[in-house]
KEBA-600537 format. One line per field, with one value per residue: residue number from 1; x, y, z of N, C-alpha, C, O in turn. Coordinates in steps of 0.2 Angstrom, whole numbers. Each point is the difference from the previous one (the first is absolute). Layout:
BEGIN
n <- [NUM; ...]
neast <- [X; ...]
nnorth <- [Y; ...]
nup <- [Z; ...]
caeast <- [X; ...]
canorth <- [Y; ...]
caup <- [Z; ...]
ceast <- [X; ...]
cnorth <- [Y; ...]
cup <- [Z; ...]
oeast <- [X; ...]
onorth <- [Y; ...]
oup <- [Z; ...]
END
This chain:
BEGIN
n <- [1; 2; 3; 4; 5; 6; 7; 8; 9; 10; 11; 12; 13; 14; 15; 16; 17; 18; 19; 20; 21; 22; 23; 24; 25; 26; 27; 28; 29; 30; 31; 32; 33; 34; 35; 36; 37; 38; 39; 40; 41; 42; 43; 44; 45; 46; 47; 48; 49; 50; 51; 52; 53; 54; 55; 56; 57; 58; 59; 60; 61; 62; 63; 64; 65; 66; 67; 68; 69; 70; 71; 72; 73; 74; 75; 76; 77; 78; 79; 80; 81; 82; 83; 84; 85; 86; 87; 88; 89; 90; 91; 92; 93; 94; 95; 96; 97; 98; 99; 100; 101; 102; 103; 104; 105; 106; 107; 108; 109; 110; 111; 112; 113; 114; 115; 116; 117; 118; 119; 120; 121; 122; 123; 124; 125; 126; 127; 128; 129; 130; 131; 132; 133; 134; 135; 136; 137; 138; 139; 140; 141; 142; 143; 144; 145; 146; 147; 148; 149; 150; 151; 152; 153; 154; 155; 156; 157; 158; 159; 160; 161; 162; 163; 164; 165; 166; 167; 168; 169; 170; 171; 172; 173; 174; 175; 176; 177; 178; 179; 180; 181; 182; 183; 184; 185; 186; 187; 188; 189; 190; 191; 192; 193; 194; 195; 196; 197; 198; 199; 200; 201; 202; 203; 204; 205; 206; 207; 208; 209; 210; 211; 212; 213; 214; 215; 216; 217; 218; 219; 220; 221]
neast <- [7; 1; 6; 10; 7; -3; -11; 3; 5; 14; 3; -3; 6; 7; -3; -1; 10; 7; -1; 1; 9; 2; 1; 10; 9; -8; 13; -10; -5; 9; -10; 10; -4; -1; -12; -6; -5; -1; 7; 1; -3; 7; 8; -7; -1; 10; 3; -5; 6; 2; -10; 8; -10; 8; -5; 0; 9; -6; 5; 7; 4; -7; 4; 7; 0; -3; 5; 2; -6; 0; 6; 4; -9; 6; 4; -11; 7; 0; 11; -3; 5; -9; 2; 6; 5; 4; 2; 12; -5; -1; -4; -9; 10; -9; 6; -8; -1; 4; -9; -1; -7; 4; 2; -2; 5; -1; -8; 6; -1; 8; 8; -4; 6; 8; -5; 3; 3; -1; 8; -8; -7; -4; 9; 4; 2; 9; 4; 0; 10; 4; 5; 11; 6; 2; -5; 8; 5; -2; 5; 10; -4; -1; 6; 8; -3; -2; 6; 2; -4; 4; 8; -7; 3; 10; 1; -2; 9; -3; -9; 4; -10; 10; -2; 4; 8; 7; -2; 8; 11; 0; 1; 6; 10; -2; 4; 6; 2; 0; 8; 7; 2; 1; 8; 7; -2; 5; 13; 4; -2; 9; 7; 8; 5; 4; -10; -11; 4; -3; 9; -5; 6; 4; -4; 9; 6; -6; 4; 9; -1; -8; 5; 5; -4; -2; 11; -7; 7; -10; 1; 5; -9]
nnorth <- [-10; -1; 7; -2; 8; -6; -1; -10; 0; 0; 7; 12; 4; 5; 8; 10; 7; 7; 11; 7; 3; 10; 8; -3; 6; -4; -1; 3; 8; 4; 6; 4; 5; 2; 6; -3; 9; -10; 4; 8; 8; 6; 6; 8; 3; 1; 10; 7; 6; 12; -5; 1; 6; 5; 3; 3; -2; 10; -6; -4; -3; 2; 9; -1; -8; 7; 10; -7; 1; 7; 8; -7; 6; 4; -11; -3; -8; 9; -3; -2; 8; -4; 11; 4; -4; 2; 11; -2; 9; -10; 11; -3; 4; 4; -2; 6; -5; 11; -4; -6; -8; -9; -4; -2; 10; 4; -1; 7; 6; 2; 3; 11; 2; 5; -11; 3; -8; 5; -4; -6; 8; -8; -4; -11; -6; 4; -10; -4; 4; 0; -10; -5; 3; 2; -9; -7; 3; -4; -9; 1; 4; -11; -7; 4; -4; -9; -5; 1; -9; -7; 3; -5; -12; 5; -8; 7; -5; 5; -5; -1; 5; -6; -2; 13; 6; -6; 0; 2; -4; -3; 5; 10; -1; 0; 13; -6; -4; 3; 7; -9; 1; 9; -3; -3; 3; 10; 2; -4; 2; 5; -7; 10; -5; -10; 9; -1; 9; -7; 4; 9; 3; 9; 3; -7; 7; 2; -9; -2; 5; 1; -7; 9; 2; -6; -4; -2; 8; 6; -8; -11; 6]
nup <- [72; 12; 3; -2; 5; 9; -2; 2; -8; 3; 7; -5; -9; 1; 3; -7; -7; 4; -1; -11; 2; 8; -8; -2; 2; -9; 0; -6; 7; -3; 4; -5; 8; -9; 8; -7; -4; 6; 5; 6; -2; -6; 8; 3; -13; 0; 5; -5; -8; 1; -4; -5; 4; -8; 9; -10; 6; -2; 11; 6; 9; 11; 5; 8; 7; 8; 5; 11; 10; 7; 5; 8; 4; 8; 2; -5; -5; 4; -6; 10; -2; 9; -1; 7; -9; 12; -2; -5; -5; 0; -7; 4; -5; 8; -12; 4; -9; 4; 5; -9; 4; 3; -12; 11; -9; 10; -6; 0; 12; -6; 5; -6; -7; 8; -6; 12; -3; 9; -6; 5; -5; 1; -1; 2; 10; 6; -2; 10; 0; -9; 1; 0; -8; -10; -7; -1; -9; -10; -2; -8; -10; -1; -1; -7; -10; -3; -2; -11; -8; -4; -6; -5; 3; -7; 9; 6; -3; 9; 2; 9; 5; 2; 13; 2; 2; 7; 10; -4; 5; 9; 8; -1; 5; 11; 3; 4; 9; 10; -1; 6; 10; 7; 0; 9; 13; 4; 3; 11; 11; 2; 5; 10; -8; 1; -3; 1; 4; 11; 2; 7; -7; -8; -10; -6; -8; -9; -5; -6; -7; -11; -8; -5; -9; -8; -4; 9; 7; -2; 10; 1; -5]
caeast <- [7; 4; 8; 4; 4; 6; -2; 3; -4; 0; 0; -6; -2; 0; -3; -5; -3; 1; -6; -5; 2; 0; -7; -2; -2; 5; 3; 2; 4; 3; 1; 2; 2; 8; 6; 3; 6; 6; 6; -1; -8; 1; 5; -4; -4; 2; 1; -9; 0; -7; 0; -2; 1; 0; 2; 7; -1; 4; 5; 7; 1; -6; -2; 5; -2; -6; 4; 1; -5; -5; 4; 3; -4; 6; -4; -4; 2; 7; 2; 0; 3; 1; 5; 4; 5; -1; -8; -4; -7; -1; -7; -6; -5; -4; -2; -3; -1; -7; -4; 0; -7; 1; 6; -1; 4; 6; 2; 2; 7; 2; 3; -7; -1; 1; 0; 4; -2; 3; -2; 5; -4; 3; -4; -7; -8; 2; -5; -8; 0; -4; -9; -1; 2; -7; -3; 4; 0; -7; -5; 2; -1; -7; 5; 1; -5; -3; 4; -1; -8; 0; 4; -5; -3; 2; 1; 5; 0; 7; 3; 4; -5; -1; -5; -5; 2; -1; -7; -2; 1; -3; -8; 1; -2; -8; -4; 1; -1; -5; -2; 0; -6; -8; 0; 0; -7; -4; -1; -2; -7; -3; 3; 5; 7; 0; 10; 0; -3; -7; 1; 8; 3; 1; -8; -4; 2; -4; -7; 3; 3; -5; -4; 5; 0; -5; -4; -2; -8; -5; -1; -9; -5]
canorth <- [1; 5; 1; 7; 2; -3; -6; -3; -2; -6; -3; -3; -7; -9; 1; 1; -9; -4; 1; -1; -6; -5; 0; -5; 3; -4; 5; -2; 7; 9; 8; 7; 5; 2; 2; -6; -2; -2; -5; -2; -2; -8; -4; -3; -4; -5; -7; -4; -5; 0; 4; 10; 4; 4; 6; 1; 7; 2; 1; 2; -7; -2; 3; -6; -6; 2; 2; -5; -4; 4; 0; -7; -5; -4; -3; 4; -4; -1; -1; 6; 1; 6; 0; -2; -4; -6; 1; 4; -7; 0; -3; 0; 6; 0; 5; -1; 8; 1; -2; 8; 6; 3; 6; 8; 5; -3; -7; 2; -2; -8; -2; -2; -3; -9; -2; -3; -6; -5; -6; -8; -5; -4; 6; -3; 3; 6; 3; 4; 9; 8; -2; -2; 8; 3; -2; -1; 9; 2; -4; 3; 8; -1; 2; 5; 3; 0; 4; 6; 2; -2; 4; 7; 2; -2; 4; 5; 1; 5; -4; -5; -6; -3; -2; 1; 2; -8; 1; 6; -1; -7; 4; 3; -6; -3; 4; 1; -9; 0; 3; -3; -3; 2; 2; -8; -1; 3; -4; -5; 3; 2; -6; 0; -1; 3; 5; 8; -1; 4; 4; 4; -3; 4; -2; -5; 3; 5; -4; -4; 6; -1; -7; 0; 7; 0; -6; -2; 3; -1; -4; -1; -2]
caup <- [3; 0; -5; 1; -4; 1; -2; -6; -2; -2; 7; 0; -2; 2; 6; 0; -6; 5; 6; -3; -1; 5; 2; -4; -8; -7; -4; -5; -4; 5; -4; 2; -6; -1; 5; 2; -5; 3; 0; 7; -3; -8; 0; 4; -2; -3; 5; 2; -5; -2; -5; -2; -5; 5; -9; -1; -1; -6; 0; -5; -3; -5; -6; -5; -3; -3; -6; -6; -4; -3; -4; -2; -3; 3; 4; 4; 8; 2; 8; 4; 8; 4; 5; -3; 4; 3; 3; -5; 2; -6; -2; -8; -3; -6; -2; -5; -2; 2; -5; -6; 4; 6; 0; -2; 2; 2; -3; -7; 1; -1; 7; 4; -4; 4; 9; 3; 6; 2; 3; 2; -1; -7; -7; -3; 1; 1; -6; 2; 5; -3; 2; 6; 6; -1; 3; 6; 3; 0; 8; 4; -1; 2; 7; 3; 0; 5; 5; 2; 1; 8; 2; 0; 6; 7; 3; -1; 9; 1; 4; 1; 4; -7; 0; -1; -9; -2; 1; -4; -7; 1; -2; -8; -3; 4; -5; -8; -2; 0; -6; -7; 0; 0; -9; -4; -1; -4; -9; -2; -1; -10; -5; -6; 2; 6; -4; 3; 7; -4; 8; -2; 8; 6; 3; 6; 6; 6; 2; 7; 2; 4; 6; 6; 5; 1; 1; -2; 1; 2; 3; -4; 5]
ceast <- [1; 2; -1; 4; 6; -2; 4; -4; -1; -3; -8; -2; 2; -2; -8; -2; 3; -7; -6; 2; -1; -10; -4; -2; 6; 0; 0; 3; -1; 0; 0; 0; 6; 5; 3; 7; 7; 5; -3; -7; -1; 3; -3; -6; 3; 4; -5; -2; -8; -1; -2; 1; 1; 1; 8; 0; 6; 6; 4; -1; -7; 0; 5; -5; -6; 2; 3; -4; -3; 5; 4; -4; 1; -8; -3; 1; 8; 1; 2; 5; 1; 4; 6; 7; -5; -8; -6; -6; -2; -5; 0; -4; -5; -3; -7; -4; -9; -5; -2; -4; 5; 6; -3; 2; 5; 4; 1; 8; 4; -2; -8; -5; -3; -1; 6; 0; 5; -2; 4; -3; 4; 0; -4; -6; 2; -3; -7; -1; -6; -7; -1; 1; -7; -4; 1; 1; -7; -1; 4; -1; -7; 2; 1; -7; -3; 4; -1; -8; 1; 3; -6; -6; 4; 0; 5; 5; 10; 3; 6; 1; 0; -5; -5; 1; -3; -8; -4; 0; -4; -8; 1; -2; -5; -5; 3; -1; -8; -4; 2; -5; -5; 1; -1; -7; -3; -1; -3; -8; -1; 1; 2; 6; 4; 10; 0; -2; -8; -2; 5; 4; -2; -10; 0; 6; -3; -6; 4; 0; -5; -3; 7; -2; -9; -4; -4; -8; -4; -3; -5; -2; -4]
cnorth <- [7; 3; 9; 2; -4; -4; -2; -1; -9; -4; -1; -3; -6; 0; -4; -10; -7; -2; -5; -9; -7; 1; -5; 4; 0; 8; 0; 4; 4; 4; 3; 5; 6; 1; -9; -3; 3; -4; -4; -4; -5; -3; -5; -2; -4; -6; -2; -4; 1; 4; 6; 4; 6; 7; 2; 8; 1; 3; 3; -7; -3; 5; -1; -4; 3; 1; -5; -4; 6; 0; -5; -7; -5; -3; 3; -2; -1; -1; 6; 1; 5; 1; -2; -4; -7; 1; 0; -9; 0; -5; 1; 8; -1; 5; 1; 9; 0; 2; 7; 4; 3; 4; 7; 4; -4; -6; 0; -4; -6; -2; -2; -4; -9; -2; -3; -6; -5; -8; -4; -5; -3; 4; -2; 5; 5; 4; -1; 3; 3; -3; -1; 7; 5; -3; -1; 7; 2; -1; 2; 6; -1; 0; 5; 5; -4; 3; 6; 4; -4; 6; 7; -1; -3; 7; 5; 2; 3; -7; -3; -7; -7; -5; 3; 1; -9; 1; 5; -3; -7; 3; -1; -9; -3; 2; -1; -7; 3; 5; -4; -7; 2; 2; -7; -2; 5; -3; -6; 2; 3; -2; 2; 0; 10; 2; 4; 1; 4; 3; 2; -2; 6; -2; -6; 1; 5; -3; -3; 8; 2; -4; -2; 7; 0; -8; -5; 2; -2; -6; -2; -4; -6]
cup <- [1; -2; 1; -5; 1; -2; -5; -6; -5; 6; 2; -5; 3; 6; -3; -3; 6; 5; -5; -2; 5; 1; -7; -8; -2; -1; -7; -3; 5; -5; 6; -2; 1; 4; 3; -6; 4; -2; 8; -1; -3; 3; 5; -1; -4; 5; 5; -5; -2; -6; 1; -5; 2; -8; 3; 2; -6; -2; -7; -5; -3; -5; -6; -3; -3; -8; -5; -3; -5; -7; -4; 2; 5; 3; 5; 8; 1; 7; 1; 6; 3; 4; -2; 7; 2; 2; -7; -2; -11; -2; -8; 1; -7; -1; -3; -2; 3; -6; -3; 3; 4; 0; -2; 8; 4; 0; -6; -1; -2; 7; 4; -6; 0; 9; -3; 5; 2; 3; -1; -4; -7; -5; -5; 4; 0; -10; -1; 5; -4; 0; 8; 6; 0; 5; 8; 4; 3; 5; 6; 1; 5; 9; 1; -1; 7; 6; -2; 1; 8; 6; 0; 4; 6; 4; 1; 7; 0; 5; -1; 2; -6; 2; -3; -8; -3; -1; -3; -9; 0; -1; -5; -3; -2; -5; -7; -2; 0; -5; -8; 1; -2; -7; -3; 0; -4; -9; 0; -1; -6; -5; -5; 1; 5; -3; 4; 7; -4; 6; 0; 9; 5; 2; 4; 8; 3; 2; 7; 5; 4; 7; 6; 3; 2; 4; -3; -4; 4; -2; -9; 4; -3]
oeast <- [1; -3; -5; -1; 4; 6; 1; -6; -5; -3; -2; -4; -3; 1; -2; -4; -3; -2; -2; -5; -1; -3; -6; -5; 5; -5; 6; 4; -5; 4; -4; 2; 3; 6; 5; 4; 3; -2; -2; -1; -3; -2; 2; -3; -4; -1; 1; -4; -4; 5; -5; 4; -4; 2; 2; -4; 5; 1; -2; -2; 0; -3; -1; -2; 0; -1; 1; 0; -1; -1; -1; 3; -4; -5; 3; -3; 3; -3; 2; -1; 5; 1; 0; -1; -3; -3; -7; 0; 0; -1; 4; -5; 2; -3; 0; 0; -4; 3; 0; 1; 0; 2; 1; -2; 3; 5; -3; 3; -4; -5; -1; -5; -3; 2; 1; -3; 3; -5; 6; 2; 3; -4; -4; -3; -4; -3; -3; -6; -4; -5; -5; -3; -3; 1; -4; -2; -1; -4; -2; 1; -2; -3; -4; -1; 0; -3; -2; -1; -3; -3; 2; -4; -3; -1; 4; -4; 4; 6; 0; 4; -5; -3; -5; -4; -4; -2; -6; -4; -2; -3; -3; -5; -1; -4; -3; -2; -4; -5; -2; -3; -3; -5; -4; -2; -4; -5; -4; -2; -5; -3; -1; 1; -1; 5; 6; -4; -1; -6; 5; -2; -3; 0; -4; 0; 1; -4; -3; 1; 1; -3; -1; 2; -2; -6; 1; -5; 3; -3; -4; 2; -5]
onorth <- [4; -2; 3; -3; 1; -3; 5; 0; -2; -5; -5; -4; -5; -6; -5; -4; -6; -6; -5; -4; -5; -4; 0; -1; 1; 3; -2; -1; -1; -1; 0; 1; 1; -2; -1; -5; 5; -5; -6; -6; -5; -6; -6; -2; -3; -6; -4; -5; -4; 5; 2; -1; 1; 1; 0; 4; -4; 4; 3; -1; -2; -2; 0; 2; -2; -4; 1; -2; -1; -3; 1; -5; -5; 4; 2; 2; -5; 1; 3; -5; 4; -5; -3; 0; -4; -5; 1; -6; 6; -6; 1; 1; -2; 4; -3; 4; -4; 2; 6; 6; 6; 4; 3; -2; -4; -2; -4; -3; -4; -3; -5; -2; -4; 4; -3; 4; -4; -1; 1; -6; 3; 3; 4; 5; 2; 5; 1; 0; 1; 4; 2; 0; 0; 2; 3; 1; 3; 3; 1; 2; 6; 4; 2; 4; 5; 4; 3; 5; 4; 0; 5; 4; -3; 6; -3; 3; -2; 1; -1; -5; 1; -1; -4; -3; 0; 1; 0; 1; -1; -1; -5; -2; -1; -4; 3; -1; -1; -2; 3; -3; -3; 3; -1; -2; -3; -2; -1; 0; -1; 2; -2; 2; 6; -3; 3; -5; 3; -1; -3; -2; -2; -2; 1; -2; 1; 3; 0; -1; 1; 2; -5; 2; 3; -1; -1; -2; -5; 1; 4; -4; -2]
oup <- [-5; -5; 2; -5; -4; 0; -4; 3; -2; -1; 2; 1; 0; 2; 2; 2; -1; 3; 3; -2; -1; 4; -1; -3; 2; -1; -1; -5; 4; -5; 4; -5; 5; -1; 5; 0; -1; -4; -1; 0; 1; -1; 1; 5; -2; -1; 4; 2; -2; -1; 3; -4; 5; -6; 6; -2; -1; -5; -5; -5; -6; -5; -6; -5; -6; -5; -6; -6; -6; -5; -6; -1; -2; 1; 5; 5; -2; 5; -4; 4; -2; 3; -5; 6; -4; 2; 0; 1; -2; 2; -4; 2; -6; 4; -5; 4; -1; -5; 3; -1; 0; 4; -6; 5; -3; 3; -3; -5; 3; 0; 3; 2; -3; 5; -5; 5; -4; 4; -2; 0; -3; -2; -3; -3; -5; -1; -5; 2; 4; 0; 3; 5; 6; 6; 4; 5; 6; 4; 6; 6; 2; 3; 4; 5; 5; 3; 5; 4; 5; 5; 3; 1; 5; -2; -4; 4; -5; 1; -6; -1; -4; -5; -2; -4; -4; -6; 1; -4; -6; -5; -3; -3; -6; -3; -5; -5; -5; -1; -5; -5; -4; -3; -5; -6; -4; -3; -5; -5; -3; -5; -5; 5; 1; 0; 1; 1; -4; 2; -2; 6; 5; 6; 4; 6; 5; 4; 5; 6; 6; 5; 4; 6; 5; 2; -6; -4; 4; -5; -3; 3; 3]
END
């Protein structure tokens, strides 16, 4: 989809989850990440009537709550409300403390000490977040990394032409489904799980690179 700086950004999620729905996919959870902690965003994934989780950005008021669980013990799931008057949208803030490896130097802080998340979900499930977020993220952090290993053989163009820039970014594509394949056959050929790429992308991009400026080569006989 499109988008620009005027772009809404409640207007493309539900754009988006509306398109995906009429193409036959069961919404069972929306993760978002921060920049979508809206009142406009929540207020129109709740009357889509779909679950999300969303991390909290660290206002005045989440680092309140922060402070009262840390300090007075208060429940690690509260009601929460953004915005305020007739526009204002109210959820299940979850608090949970990030794991002991991982607090060191600027995470010392009470405030960073802790994830924040927001959600609609029940607070029954809402108290298995700290297994289920990890996990779920993870599949989501795996999308943008592809977009961006993907984004290093794309082509590079000053154009404005959005047919030609579409084409450019659809290549990128093409080379990168076909370089996580050709990794899939490699692991399967050595018969080992397939954690790691075992060919680097920029190599099988200069292989295409080649046989585009060079062809097929010279006829076999």
């Amino acid at each position: 989809m499109p988008i620009n700086q005027f772009t809404e950004k409640a207007t493309a999620v539900e754009k988006l989850l509306k398109e995906a729905k009429t193409r036959g996919v069961h919404i069972g959870l929306v993760l978002l990440d921060r920049a979508f902690f809206t009142v406009d965003v929540i207020s129109a994934l709740k009357r889509l009537g779909v679950r999300f989780i969303i991390p909290a950005v660290k206002n005045e008021k989440v680092k309140d709550v922060i402070e009262g669980h840390y300090w007075f013990k208060t429940g690690s799931v509260q009601r929460f409300t953004l915005g305020v008057g007739e526009g204002a949208v109210s959820f299940n803030l979850a608090i949970y403390p990030r794991p002991e490896e991982a607090l060191t130097g600027k995470w010392r802080s009470i405030h960073e000490r802790y994830l924040s998340f927001a959600t609609n979900l029940p607070k029954a499930k809402v108290t298995q977040l700290p297994a289920l977020i990890p996990q779920e993220y993870r599949r989501r952090w795996g999308i943008e990394t592809g977009y961006r290993v993907q984004g290093t053989v794309e082509a590079k163009t000053t154009s404005r032409n959005y047919a030609l820039r579409i084409l450019y970014h659809m290549s990128s594509v093409l080379i990168y489904n076909i370089w996580q394949y050709a990794n899939i056959l490699l692991a399967r050929a050595a018969k080992k799980p397939f954690t790691r790429p075992l060919i680097k992308l920029g190599s099988l991009a200069a292989h295409f690179e080649a046989f585009i400026l060079g062809g097929l080569g010279p006829p076999r006989r």
